[in-house]
C-alpha positions in Angstrom: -9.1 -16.3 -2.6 -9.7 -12.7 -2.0 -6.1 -11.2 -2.8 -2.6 -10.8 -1.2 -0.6 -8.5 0.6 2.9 -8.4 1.2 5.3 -6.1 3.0 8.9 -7.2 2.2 12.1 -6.4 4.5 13.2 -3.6 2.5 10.0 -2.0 3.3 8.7 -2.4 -0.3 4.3 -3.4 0.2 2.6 -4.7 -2.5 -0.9 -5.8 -2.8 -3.8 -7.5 -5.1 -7.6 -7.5 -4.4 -9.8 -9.9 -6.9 -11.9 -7.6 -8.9 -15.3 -9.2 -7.3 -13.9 -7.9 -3.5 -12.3 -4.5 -4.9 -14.2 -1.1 -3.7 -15.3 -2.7 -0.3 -12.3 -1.2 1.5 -10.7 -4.3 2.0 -7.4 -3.0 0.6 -7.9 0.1 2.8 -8.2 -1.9 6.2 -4.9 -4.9 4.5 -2.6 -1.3 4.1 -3.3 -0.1 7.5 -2.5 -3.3 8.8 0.9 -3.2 6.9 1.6 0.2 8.0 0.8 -1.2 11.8 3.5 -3.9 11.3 6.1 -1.3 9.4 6.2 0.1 13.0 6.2 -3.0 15.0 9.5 -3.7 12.7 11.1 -0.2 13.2 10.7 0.3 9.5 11.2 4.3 8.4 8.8 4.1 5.9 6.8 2.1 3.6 7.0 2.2 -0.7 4.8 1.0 -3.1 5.1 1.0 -6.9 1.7 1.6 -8.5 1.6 1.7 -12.6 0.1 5.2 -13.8 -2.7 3.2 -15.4 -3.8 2.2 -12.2 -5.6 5.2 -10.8 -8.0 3.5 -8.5 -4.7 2.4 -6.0 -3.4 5.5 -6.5 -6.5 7.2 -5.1 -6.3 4.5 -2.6 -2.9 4.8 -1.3 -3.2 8.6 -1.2 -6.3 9.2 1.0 -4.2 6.4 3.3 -1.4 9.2 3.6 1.1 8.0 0.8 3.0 10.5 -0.7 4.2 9.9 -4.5 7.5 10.2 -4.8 8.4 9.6 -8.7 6.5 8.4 -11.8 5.6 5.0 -9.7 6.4 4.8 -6.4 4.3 6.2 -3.0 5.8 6.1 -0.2 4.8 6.2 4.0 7.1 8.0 6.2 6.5 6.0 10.0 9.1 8.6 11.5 
């Protein structure tokens, strides 16, 4: 098992790498494929709740284009 990624209906994505597969972009290319199916299902955006300890998704969802909106949530505007 490498991880899981999961975009829910109310547009909430969440997603886990195992630590031996993290830093070979695999998260990178699972978001972009979220944010590919956000638009096939006429989402307006995409939000993610990241901890403030965890500064590596942060960096991660930011160089993707995520904005942060409060203390632990990013978010994806598709529109």
């Amino acid at each position: 098992l490498v991880g899981d990624v999961t975009l829910q209906d109310n547009s909430e994505l969440s997603i886990v790498v195992s630590k031996e597969y993290q830093n070979l972009q695999i998260g990178r290319r699972c978001i972009s494929e979220m944010i590919q199916l956000a638009k096939e299902k006429k989402m307006v955006k995409v939000t993610a709740q990241i901890y403030p300890f965890n500064t590596q998704s942060q960096r991660m969802f930011l160089a993707l284009g995520f904005q942060k909106v409060d203390e632990e949530w990013y978010e994806y505007k598709l529109i």
